[in-house]
LOFIZA-142522 format. One record per residue: residue in one letter; y, z, x of N, C-alpha, C in turn. Coordinates in pm, whole numbers. Each point is the difference from the previous one (the first is absolute). Layout:
! LOFIZA-142522
SITE;sevo;n_y;n_z;n_x;ca_y;ca_z;ca_x;c_y;c_z;c_x
SITE;A;Y;Z;X;Y;Z;X;Y;Z;X
...
! end
This chain:
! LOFIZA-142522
SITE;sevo;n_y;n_z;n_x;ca_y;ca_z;ca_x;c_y;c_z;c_x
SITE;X;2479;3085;2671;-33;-40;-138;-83;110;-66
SITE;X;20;52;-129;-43;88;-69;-129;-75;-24
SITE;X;-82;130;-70;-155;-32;-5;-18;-74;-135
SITE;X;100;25;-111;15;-56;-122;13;-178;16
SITE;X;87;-11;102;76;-128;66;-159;-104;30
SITE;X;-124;98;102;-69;-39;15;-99;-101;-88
SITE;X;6;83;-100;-133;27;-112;80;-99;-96
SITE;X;78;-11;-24;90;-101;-128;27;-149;85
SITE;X;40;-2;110;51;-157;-28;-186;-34;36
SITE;X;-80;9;44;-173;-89;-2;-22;-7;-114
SITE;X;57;127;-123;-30;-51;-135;82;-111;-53
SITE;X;131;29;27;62;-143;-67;-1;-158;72
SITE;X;-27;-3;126;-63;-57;49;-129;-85;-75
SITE;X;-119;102;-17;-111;-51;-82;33;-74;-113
SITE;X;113;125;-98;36;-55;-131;62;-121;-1
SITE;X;74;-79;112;89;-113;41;-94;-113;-8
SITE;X;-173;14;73;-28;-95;60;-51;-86;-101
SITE;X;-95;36;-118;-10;-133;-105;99;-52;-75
SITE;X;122;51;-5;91;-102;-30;30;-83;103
SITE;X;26;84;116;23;-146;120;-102;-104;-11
SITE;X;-155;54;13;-100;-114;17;16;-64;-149
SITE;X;74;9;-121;-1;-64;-105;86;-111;24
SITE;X;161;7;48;54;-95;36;-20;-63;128
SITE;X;-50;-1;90;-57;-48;97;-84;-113;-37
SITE;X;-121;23;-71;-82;-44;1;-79;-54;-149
SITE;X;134;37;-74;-25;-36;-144;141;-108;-79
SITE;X;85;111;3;158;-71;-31;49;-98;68
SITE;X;-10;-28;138;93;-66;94;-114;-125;-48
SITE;X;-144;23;21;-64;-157;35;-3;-54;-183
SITE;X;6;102;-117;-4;-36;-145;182;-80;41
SITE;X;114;82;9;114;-92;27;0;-149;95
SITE;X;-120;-14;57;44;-163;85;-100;-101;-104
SITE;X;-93;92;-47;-90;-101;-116;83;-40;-121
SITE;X;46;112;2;158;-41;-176;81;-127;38
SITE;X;54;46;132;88;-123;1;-35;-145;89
SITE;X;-155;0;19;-65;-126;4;25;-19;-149
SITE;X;-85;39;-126;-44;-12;-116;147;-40;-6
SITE;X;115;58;-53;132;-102;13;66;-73;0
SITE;X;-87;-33;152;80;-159;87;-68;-144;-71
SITE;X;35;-82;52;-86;-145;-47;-74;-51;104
SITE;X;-96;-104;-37;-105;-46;67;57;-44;97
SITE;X;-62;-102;124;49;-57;66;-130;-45;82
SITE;X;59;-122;57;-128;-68;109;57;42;130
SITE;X;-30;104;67;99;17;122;-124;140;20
SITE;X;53;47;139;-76;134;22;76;99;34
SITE;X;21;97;-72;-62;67;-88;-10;-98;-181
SITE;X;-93;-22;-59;9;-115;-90;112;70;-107
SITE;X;109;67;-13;70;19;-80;180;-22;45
SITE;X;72;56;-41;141;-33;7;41;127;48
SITE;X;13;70;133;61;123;-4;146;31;-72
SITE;X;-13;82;-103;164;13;-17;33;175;0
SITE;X;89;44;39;-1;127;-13;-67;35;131
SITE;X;34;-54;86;-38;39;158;75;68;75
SITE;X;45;115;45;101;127;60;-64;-81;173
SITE;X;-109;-40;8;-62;-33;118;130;-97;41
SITE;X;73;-81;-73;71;-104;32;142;38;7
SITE;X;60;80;-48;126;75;-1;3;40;-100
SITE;X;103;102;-85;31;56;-85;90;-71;-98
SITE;X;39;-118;35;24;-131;-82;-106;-61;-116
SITE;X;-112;-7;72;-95;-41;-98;-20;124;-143
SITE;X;89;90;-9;-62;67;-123;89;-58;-55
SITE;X;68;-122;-1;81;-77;-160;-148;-63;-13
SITE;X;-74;-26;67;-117;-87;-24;-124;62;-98
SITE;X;60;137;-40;-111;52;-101;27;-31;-184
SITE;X;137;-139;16;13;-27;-110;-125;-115;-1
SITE;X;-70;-50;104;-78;-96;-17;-125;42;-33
SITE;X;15;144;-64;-189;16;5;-21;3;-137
SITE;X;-131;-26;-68;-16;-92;-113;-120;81;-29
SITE;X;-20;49;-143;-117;31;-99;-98;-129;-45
SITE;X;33;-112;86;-66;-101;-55;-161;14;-5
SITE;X;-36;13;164;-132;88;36;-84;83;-126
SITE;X;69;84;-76;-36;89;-105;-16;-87;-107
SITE;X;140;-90;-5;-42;-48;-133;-134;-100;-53
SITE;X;-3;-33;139;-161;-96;26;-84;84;-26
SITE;X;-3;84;53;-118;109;-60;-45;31;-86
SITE;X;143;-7;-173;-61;90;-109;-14;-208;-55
SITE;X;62;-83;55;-42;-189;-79;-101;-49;18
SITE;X;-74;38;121;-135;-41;58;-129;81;-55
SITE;X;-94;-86;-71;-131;69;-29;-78;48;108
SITE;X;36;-30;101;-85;43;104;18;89;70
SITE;X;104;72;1;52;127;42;-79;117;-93
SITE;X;78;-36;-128;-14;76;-94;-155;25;-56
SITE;X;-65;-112;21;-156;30;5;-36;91;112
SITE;X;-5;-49;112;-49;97;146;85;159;-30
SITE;X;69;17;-40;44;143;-81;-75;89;-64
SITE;X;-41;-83;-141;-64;10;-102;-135;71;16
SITE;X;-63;-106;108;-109;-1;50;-62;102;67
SITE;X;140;-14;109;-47;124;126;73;150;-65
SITE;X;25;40;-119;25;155;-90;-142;-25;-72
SITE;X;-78;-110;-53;-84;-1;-63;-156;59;68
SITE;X;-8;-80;130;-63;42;52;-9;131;75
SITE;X;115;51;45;6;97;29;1;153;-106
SITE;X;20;-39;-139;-56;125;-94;-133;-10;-15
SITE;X;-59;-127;-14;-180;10;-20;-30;53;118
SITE;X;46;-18;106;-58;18;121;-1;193;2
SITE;X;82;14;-32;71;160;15;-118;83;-92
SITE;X;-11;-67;-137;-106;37;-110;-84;12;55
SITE;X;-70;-98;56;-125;13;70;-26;107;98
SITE;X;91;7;116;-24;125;60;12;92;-38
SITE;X;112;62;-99;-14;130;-53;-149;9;-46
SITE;X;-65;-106;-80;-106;36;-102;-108;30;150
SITE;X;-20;-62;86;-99;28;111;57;103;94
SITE;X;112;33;18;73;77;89;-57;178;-28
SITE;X;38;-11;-150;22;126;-23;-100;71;-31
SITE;X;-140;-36;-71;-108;64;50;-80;38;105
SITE;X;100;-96;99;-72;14;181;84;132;21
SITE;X;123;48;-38;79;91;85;-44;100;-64
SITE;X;-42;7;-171;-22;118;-40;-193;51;35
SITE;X;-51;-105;47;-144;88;45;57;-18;146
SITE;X;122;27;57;3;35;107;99;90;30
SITE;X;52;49;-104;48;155;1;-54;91;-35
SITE;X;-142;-42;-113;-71;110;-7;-140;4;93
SITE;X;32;-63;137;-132;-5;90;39;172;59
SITE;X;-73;21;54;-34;113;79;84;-13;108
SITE;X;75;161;64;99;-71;78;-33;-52;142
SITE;X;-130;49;39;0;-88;135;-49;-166;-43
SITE;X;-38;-99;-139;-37;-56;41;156;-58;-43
SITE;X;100;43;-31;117;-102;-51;59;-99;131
SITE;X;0;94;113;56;-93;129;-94;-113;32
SITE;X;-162;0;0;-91;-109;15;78;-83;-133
SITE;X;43;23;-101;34;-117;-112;100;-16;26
SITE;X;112;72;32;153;-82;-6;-3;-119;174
SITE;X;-165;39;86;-22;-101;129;-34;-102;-71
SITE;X;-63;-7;-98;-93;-116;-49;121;-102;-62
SITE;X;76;45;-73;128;-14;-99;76;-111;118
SITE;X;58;51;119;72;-22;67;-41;-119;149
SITE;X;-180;-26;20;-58;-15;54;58;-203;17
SITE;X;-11;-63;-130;70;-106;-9;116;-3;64
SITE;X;128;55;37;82;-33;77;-30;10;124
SITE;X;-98;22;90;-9;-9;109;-46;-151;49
SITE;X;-31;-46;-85;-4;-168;-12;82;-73;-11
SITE;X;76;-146;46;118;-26;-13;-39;-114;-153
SITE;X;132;44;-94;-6;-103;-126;-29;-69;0
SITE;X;63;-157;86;-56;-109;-39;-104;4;76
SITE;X;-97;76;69;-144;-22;12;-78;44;-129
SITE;X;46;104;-46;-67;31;-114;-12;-119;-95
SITE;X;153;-51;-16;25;-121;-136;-150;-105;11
SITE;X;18;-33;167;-100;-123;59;-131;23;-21
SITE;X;-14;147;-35;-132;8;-9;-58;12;-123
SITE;X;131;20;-97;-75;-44;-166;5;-158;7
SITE;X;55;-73;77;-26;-128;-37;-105;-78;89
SITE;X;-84;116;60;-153;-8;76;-86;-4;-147
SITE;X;36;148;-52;-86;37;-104;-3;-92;-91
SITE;X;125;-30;-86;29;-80;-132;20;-181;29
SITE;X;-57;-11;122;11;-194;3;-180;-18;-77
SITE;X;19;-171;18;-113;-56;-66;-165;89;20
SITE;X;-21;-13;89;-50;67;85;-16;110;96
SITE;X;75;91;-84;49;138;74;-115;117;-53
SITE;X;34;124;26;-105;80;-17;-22;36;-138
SITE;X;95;-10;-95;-15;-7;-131;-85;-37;-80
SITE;X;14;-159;35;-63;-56;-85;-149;1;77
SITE;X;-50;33;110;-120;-40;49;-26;128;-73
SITE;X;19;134;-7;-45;150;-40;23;-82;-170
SITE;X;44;-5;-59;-59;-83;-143;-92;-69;11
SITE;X;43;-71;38;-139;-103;41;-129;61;-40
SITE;X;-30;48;153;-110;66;22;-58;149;-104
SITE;X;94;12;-80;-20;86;-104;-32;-28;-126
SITE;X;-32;-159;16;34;-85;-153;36;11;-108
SITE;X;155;73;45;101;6;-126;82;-147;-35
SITE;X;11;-95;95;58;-118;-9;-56;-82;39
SITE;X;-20;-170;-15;-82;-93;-6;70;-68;117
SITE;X;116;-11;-23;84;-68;162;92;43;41
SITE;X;58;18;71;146;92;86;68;-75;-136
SITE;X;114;135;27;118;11;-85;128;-11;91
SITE;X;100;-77;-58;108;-25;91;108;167;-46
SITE;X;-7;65;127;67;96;-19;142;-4;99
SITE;X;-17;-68;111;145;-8;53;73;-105;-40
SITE;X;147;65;14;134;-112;-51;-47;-4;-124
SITE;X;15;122;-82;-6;65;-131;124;176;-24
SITE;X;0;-26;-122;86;136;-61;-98;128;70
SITE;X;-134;-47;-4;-105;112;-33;-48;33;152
SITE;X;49;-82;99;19;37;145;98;83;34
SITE;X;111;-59;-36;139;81;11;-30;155;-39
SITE;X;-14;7;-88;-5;101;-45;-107;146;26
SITE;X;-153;-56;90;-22;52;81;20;33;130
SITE;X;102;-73;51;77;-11;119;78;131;17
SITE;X;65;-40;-139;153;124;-74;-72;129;20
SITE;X;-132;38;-67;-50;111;-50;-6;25;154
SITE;X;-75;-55;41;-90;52;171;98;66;78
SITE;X;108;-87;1;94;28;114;98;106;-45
SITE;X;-5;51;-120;107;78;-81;-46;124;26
SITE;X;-115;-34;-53;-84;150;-21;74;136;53
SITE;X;-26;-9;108;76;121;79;71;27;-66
SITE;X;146;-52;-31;125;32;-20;-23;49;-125
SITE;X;-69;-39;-74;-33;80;-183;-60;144;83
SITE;X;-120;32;64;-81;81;-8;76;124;31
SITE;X;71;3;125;76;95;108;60;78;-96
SITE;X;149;-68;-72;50;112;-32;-52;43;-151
SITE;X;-77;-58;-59;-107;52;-107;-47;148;12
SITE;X;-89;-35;154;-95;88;26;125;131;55
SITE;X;148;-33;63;43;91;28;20;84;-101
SITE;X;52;-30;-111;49;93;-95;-145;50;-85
SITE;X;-101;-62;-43;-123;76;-3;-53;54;48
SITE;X;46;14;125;-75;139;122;79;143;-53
SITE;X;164;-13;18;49;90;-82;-1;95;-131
SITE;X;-66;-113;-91;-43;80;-89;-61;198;-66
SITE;X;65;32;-42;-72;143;-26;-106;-28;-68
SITE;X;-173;16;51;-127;18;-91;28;81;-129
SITE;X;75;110;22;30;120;-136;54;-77;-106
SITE;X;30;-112;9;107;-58;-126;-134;-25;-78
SITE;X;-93;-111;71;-122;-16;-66;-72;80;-43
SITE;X;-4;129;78;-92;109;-56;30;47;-136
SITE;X;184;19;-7;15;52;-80;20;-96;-205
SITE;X;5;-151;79;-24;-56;-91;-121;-14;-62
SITE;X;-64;37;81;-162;2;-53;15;121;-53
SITE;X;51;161;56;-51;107;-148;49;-46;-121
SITE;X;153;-85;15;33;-19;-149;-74;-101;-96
SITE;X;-97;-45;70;-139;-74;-114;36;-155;28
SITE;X;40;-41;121;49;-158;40;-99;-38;100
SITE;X;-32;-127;-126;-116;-45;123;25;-63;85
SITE;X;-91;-38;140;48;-62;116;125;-161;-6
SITE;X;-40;-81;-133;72;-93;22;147;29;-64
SITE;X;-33;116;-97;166;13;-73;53;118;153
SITE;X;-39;65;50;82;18;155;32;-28;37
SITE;X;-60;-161;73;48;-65;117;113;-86;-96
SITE;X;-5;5;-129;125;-99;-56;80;91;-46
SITE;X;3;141;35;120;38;-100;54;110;165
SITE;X;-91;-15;57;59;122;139;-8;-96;115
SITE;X;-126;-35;69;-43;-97;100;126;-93;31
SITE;X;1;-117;-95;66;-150;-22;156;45;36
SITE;X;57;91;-136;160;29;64;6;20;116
SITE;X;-73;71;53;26;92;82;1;-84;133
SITE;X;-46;-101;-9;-40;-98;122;115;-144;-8
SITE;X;73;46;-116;141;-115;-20;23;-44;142
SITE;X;80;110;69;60;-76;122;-64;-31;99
SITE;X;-127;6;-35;-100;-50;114;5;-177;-65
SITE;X;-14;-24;-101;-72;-119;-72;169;-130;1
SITE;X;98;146;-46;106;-129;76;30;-51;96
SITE;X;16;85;137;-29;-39;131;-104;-93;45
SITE;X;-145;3;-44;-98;-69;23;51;-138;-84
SITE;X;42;-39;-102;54;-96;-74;110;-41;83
SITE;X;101;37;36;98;-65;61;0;-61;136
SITE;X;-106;105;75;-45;-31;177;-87;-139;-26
SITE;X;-63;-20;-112;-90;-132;-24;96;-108;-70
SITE;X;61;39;-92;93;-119;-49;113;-90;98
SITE;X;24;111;18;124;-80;48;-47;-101;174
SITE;X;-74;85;92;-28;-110;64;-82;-136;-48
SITE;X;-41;22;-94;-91;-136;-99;102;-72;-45
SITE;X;71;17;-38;137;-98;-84;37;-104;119
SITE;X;-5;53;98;31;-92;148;-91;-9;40
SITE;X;-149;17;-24;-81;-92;124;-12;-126;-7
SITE;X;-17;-20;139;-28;-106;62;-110;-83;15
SITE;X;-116;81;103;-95;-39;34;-174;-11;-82
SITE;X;3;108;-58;-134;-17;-97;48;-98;-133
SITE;X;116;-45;-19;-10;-65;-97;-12;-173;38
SITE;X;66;7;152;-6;-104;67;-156;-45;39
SITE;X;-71;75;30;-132;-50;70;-117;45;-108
SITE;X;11;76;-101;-89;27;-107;54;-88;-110
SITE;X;124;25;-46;-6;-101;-115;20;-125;-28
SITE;X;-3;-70;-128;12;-135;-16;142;-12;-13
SITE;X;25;-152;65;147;-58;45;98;-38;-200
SITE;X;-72;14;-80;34;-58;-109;136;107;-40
SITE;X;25;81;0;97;105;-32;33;59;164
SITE;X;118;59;77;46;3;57;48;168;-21
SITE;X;-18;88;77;88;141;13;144;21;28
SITE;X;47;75;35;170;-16;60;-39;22;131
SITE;X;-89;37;51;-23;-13;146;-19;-67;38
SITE;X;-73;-119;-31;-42;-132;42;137;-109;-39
SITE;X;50;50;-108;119;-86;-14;109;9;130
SITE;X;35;141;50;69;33;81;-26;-66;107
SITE;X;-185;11;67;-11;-68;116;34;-173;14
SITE;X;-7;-90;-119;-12;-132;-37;140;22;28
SITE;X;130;98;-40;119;-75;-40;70;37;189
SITE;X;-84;53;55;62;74;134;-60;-121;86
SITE;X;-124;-43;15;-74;-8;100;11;-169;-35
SITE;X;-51;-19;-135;-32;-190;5;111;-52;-58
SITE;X;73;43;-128;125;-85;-29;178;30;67
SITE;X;-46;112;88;130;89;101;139;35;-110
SITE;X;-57;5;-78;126;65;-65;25;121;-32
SITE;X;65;53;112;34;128;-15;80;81;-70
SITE;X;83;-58;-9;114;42;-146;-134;33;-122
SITE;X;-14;-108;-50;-117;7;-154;-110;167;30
SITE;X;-51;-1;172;-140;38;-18;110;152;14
SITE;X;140;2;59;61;148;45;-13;47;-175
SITE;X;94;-66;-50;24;11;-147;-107;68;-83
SITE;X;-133;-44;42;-149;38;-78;-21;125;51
SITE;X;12;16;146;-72;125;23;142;99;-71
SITE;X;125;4;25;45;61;-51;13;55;-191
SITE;X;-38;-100;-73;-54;32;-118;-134;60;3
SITE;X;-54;-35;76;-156;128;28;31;160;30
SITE;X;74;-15;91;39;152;32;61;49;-101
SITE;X;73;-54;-29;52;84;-170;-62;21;-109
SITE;X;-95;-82;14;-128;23;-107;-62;117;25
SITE;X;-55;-1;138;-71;139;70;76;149;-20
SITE;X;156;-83;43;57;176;-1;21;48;-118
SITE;X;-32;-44;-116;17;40;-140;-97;116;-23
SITE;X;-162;-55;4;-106;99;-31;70;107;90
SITE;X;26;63;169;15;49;110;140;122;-105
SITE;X;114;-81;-74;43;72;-38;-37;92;-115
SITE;X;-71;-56;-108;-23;78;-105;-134;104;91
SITE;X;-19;-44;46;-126;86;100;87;173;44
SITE;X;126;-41;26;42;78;93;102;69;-128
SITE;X;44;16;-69;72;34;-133;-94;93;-90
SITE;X;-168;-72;6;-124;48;-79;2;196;106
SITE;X;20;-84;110;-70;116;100;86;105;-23
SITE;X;169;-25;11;108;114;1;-13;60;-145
SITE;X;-27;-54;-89;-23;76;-134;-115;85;7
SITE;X;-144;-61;66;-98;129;25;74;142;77
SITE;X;76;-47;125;37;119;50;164;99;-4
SITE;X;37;-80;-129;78;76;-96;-61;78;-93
SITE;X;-116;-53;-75;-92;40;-99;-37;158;60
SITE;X;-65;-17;172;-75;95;35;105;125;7
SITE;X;114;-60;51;71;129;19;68;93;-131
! end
């Protein structure tokens, strides 16, 4: 075997392997959720109607005249779908707002730290995942119950006259969101502000620009694809959570994550809950595309 022979197939090889791990582990298990979402309910186990089963012979594909948009159509007739939708894009842009607005002054006094102390900050940054989540979650709801550390540090500060009910509230959730997000805003913030050329600033400063018309007319662009990435790595897993909205917030409004677990776990209908998550993912892969269209025009632009 030639040495060319060597050196090329490990590359195409490499180039092969995230599409394989895409259908593997993305396409094949998104194709058995479609055609649950499909099928119809049923009291039986698996609780639905297999139709379109190759598992059973190659006969059963006349049986893919039996699969039904009904699933969907419940989706856009029911207020309760369409709320937990609503809800969980709603919460997940405030949520996103919020971290950018706290995110991005953490990454930019931490691109302009000194360079030995940037690795002590991107430890500090990163220091929370060495903790597992739902211990973290459990432990704002140490802090934020009746009697948690909150309200006793008010207390004892006599800013408030009696505890304030702060858990199984919007205003829990949403410190939940921030805490646990954080990271994912800060990282690639701070990556593309490390990059930065100082000379852009310098030189916007000889042309008579003061520090804040800089950072908004050189700084800010310049940190675009840091601020979309940090926006999308936080949104989109928020549109689907689960758990901080489950154990921080109040039961009165419902997420699509919590809807999902109710329609999987307590009412077993899998068809309805396949159907939901699959209108979620299509929701998600929307931002993911204009994301990725935004990006090929920057590096058409550049060239």
């Amino acid at each position: 075997m030639s040495a060319r022979g060597l050196f090329t197939r490990p590359a195409r090889l490499a180039a092969i392997a995230p599409y394989l791990w895409m259908v593997l582990f993305f396409l094949v298990p998104f194709g058995f959720v479609l055609k649950i979402a499909l099928s119809q309910t049923a009291i039986a186990q698996p609780p639905y109607v297999p139709v379109f089963d190759l598992a059973q012979g190659f006969h059963t594909i006349e049986g893919a005249a039996e699969l039904s948009l009904d699933n969907f159509r419940l989706l856009l007739s029911d207020n309760l779908y369409v709320f937990s939708y609503l809800r969980s894009l709603g919460v997940a842009a405030i949520s996103s707002a919020m971290l950018l607005a706290i995110g991005y002054p953490i990454a930019y006094g931490m691109a302009r730290l000194p360079q030995q102390w940037r690795a002590v900050a991107m430890m500090l940054v990163i220091v929370p995942f060495w903790t597992s989540f739902l211990i973290r979650i459990y432990a704002w709801i140490n802090i934020l119950q009746h009697d948690g550390l909150l309200n006793q540090l008010l207390l004892g500060l006599h800013l408030i006259s009696q505890p304030v009910v702060w858990l199984s509230t919007d205003t829990a959730m949403y410190l939940g969101m921030v805490y646990s997000y954080l990271p994912f805003m800060i990282l690639p913030l701070y990556a593309t502000l490390a990059k930065m050329d100082p000379g852009l600033l310098e030189a916007a400063a000889d042309l008579g620009a003061s520090r804040l018309r800089s950072f908004w007319l050189v700084t800010f662009p310049l940190s675009l694809p840091g601020v979309l990435a940090g926006v999308l790595l936080c949104f989109i897993p928020i549109v689907g959570e689960f758990v901080i909205p489950d154990l921080l917030a109040g039961s009165s409004s419902l997420m699509i994550g919590q809807t999902l677990w109710l329609e999987f776990f307590t009412n077993k209908d899998w068809p309805v809950a396949s159907a939901t998550a699959v209108v979620l993912l299509l929701l998600l892969v929307l931002p993911l595309v204009v994301y990725d269209r935004l990006q090929r025009r920057e590096l058409e632009t550049a060239r």
